[in-house]
C-alpha positions as CSV (number, residue, x, y, z in Angstrom):
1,X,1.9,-46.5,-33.8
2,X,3.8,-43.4,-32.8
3,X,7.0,-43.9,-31.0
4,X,8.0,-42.1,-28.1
5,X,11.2,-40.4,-27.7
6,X,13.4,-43.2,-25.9
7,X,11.9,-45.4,-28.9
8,X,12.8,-43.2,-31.7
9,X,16.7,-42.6,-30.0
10,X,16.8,-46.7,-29.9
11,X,15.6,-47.1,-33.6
12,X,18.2,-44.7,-34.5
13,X,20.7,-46.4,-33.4
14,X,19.2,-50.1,-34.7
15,X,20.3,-48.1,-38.1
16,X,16.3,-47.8,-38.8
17,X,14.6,-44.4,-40.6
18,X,13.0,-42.3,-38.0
19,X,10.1,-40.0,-38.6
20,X,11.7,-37.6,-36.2
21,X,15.6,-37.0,-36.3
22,X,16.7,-37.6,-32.1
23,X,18.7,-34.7,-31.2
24,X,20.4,-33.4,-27.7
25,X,21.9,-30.3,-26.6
26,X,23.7,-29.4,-22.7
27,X,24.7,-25.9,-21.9
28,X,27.3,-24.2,-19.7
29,X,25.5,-22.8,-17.0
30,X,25.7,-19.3,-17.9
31,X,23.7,-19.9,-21.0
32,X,21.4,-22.9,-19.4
33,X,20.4,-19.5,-16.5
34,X,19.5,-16.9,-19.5
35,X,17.6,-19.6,-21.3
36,X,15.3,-20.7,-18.0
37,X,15.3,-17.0,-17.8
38,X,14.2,-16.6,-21.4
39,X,11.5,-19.4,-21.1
40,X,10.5,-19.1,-17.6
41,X,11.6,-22.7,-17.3
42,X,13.5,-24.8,-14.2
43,X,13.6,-27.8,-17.0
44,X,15.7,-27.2,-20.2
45,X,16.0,-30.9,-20.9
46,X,12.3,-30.9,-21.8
47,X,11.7,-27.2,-22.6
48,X,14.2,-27.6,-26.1
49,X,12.1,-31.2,-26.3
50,X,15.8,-33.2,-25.8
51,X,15.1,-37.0,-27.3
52,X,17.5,-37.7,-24.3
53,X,18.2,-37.6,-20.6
54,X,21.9,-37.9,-19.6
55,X,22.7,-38.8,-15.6
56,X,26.3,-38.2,-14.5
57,X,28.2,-37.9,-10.8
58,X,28.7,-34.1,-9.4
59,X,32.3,-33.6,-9.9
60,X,33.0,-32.3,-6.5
61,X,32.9,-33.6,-2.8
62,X,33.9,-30.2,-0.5
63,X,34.9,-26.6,-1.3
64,X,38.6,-25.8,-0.3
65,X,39.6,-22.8,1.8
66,X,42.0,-20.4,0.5
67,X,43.2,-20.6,3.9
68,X,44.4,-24.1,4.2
69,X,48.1,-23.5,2.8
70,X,48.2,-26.9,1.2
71,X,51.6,-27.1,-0.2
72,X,52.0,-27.0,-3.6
73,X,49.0,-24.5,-5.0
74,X,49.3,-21.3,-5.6
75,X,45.8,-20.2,-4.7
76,X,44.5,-17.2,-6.7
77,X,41.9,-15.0,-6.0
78,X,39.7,-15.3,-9.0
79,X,39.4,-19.2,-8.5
80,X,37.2,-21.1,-6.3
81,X,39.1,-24.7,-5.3
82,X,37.7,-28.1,-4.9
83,X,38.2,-31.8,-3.8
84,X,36.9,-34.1,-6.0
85,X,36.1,-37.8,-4.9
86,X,39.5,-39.4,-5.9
87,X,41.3,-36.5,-4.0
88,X,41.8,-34.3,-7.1
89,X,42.1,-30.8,-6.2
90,X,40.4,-28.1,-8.9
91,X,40.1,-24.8,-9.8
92,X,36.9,-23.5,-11.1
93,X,36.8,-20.1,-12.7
94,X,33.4,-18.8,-13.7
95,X,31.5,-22.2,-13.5
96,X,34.3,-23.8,-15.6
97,X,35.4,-27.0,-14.5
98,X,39.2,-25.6,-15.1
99,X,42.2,-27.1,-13.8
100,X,43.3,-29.7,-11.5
101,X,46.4,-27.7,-9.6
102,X,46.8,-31.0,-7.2
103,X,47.0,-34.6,-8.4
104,X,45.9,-37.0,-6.5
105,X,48.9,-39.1,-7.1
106,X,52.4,-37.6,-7.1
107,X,54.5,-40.2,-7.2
108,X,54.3,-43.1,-9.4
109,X,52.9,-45.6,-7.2
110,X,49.6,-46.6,-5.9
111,X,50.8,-47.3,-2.3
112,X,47.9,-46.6,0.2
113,X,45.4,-45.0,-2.4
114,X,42.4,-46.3,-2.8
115,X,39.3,-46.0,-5.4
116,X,36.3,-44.5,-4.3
117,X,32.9,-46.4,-4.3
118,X,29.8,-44.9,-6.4
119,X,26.9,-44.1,-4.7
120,X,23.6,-41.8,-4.3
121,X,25.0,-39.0,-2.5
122,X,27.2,-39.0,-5.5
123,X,25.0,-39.2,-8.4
124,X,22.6,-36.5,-6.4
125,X,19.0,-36.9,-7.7
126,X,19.7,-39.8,-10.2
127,X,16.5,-42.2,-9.3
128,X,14.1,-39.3,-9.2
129,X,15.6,-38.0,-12.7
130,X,15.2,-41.5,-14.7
131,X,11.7,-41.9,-12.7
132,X,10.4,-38.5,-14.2
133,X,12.5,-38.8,-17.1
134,X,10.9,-42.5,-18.5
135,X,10.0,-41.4,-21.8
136,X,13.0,-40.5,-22.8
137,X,15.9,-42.3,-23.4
138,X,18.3,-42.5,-20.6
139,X,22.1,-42.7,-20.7
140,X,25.1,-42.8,-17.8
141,X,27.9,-41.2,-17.4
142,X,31.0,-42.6,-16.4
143,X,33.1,-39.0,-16.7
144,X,36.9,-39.1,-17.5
145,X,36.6,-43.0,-18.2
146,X,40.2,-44.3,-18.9
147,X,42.9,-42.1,-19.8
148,X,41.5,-39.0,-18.5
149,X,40.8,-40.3,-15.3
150,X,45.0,-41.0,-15.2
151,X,45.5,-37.6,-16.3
152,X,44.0,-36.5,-13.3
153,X,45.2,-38.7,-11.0
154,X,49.0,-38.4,-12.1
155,X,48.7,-34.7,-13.9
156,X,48.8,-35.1,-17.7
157,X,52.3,-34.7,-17.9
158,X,53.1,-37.0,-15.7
159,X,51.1,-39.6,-16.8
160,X,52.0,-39.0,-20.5
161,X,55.7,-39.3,-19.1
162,X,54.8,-42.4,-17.3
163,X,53.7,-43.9,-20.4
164,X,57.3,-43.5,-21.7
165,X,59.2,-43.9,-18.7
166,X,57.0,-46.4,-16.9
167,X,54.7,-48.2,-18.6
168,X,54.2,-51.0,-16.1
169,X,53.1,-48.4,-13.6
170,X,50.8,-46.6,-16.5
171,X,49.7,-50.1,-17.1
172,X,48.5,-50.6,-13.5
173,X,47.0,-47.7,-12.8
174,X,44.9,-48.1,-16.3
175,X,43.9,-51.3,-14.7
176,X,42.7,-50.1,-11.6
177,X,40.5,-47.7,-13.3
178,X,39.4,-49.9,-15.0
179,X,38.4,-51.8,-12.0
180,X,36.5,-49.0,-10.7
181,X,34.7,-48.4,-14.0
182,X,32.9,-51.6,-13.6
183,X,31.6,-50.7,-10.2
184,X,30.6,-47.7,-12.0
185,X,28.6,-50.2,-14.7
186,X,27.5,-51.9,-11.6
187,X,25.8,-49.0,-10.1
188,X,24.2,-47.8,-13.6
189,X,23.0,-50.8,-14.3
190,X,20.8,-51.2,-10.9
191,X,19.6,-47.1,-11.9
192,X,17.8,-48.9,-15.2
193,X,20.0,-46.6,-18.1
194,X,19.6,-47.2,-21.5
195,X,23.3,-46.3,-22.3
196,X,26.4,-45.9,-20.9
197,X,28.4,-43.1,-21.8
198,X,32.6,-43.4,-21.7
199,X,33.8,-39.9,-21.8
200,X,37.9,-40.2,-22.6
201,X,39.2,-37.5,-24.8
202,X,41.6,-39.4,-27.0
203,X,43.2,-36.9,-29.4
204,X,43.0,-33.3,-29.8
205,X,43.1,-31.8,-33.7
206,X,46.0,-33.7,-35.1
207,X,45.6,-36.8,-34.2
208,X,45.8,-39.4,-30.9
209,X,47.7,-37.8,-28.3
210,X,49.8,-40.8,-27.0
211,X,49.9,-42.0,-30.6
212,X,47.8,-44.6,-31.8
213,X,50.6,-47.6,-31.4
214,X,50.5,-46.8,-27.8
215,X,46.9,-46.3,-27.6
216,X,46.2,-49.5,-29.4
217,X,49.1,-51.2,-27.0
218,X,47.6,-49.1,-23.5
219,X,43.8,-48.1,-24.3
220,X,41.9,-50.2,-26.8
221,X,41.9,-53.7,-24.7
222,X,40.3,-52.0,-21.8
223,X,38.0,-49.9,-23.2
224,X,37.3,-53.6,-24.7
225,X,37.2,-55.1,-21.4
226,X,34.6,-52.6,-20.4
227,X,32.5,-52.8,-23.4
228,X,32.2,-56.3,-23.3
229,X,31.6,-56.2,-19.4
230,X,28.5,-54.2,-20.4
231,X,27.0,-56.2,-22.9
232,X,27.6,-59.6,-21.1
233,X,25.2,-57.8,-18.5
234,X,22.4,-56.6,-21.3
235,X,22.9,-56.7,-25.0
236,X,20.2,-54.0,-25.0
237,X,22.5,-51.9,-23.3
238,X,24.3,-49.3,-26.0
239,X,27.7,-47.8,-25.8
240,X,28.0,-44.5,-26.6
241,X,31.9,-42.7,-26.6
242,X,32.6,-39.2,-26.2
243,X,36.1,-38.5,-27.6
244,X,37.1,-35.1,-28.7
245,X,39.7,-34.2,-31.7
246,X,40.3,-36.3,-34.8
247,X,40.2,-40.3,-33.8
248,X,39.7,-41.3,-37.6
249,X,42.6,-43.2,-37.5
250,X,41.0,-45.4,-34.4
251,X,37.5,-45.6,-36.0
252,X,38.0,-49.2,-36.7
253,X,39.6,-50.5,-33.4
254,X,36.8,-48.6,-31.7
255,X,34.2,-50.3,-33.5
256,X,36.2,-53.7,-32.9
257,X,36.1,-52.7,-29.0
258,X,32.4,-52.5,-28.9
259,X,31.3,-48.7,-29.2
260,X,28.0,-48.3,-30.8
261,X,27.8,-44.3,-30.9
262,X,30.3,-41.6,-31.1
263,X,30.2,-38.1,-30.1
264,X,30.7,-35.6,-30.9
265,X,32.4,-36.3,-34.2
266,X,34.3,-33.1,-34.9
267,X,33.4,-31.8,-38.5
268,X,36.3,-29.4,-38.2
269,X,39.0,-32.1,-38.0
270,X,37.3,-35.6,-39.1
271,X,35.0,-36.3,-42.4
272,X,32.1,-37.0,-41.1
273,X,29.8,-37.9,-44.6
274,X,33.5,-40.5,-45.1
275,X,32.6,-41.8,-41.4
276,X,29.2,-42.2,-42.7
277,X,30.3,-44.0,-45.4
278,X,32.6,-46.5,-43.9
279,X,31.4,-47.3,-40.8
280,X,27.5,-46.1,-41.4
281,X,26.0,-49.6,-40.5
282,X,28.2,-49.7,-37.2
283,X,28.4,-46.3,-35.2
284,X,25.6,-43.8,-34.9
285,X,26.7,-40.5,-35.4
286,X,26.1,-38.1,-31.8
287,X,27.3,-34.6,-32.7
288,X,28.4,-33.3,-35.8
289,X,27.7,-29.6,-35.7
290,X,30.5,-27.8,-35.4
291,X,31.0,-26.2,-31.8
292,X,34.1,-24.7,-33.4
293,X,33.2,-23.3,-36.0
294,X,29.4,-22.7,-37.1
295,X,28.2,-22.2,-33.8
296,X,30.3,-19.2,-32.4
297,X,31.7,-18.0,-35.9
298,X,28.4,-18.6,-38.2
299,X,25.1,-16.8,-39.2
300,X,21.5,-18.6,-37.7
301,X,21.1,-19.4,-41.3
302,X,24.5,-21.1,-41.5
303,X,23.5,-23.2,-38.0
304,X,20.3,-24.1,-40.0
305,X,21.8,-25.3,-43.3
306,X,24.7,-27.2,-40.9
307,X,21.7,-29.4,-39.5
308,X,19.7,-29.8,-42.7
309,X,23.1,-30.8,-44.4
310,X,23.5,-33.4,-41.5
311,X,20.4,-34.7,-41.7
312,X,19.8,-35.0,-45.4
313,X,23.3,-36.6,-45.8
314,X,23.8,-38.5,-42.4
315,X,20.3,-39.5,-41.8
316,X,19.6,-42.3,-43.7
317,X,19.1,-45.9,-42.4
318,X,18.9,-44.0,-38.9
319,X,22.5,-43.7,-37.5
320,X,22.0,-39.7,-36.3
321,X,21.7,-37.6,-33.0
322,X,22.0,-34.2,-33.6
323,X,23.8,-32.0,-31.2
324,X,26.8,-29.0,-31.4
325,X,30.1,-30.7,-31.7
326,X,31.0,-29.5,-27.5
327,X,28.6,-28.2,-24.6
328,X,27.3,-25.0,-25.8
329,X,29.0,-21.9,-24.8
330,X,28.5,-18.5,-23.5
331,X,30.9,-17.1,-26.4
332,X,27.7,-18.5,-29.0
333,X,25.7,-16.1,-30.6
334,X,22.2,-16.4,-28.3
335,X,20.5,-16.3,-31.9
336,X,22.9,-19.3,-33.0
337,X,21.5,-21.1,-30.2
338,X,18.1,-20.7,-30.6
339,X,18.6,-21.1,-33.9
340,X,20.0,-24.7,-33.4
341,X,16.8,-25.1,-30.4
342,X,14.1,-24.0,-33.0
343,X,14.9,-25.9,-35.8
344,X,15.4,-29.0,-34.5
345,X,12.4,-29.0,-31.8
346,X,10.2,-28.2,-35.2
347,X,11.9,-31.2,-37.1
348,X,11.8,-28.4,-40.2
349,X,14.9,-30.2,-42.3
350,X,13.2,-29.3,-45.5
């Protein structure tokens, strides 16, 4: 019997041989209008014939007026600015997510701040999207999960000076995330996912960024807490991880924690056929084409060879999602993109 796309995605990541390689793709919203334009399409999810369907909250809550003087911002005129749920203040420049220019926490102290509460008008649209989306396989977002979400919060250099300076505060406010990550679960799991997505960025091309002593010390037992708060609600629910930059030296605490997938496993600064390797029976691999390299810099044919590559060498016993390394950029080559699209919705890895 011929499985159906959320089957195919589940018995990849079960580490079984699929007939048809699972692969993904999400586009900055410059390239998602030219490609509904292209295709006459309001659906790119199911247009490029994605195996899956991701759910995640709007990142902002009101628009902020240039006008409002609020102290501390330097308001330019090329930047729109926005509140986010936690209080955040951001600056978006040409759809880009950008900057937040106001933390919501500028002291060192959660005095009279409190956590928001998830809910519909939130995550706008998310029961009619799983509903129409049933086939394939489903997965929630919980965006800037740990130590992103305290970048925010506190600034990133404050927060990376915190976990200096004060790491009993840094410890707290890790723990309150936390907290607020398993209402999160909560929520996801009443929606009916399939997955739940932790998005923390924990190095950039070196290495970890707070170094992995501290992030073994400050991250990995709550990203361990959360993992096993998930499966003690379903075992059938996976755990995927999106960390950027090179995390090889964490691969095995990460596995320890509970992940089950990893994206999007930067070719360009991790060994992803070693990865495959050592830890092929324990993570499936959600990425690996490079977004930094083969995708803006390469040839169509060199986008097509990257994913045959990946597939002949990465494929076996199951264990793959194919996708570019980040969201996929307006700086691509449009025939790079529908390059990757093509080749993948026709499963030609020959």
């Amino acid at each position: 019997m011929k499985l159906n796309k959320k089957e195919v995605v589940r018995a990849a990541i079960s580490h079984k041989k699929t007939e048809c390689i699972p692969y993904y793709a999400s586009f900055r919203p410059f390239v998602a209008e030219w490609l509904k334009n292209l295709w006459n399409s309001k659906d790119l999810n199911r247009e490029i014939g994605s195996y899956i369907y991701t759910v995640r909250p709007k990142l902002y809550i009101e628009e902020i007026s240039k006008e409002s003087n609020i102290k501390g911002i330097d308001f330019r005129k090329d930047s729109k600015y926005y509140k986010d749920v936690f209080g955040c203040i951001w600056a978006e420049k040409d759809g880009y997510a950008g900057e937040i220019v106001r933390p919501a926490l500028l002291k060192d102290s959660l005095e009279g701040y409190k956590f928001p509460e998830p809910c519909d008008d939130w995550f706008v649209g998310i029961k009619e999207g799983i509903q129409n989306n049933s086939d394939l396989y489903c997965v929630g977002n919980i965006i800037y999960t740990l130590i992103e979400k305290a970048f925010n919060l506190r600034g990133m250099q404050n927060f990376l000076e915190d976990c200096v300076l004060n790491e009993a505060f840094a410890e707290k406010l890790l723990d309150k995330i936390v907290e607020y990550n398993l209402l999160v679960i909560d929520y996801l799991f009443e929606k009916n996912v399939d997955a739940i997505k932790l998005n923390d960025d924990w190095g950039d091309q070196r290495g970890i960024l707070i170094g992995k002593e501290r992030w073994i010390r400050l991250i990995y037992p709550r990203i361990k807490c959360i993992c096993e708060y998930i499966k003690k609600k379903s075992k059938d629910t996976n755990i995927f991880l999106h960390s950027d930059g090179n995390i090889e030296s964490i691969l095995g605490k990460i596995a320890e924690a509970g992940i089950e997938v990893i994206n999007p496993v930067q070719p360009e600064v991790m060994n992803v056929y070693s990865i495959k390797k050592q830890f092929g029976d324990v993570f499936t691999l959600f990425g690996v084409i490079s977004g930094q390299r083969t995708m803006p810099f390469g040839t169509p044919d060199d986008v097509i060879s990257e994913i045959k590559d990946s597939v002949h060498n990465l494929s076996y016993n199951g264990g793959l999602i194919l996708a570019p390394g980040i969201i996929v950029c307006e700086d691509y080559p449009k025939e790079n993109i529908l390059a990757f699209i093509e080749t993948c919705r026709n499963q030609d890895f020959s």
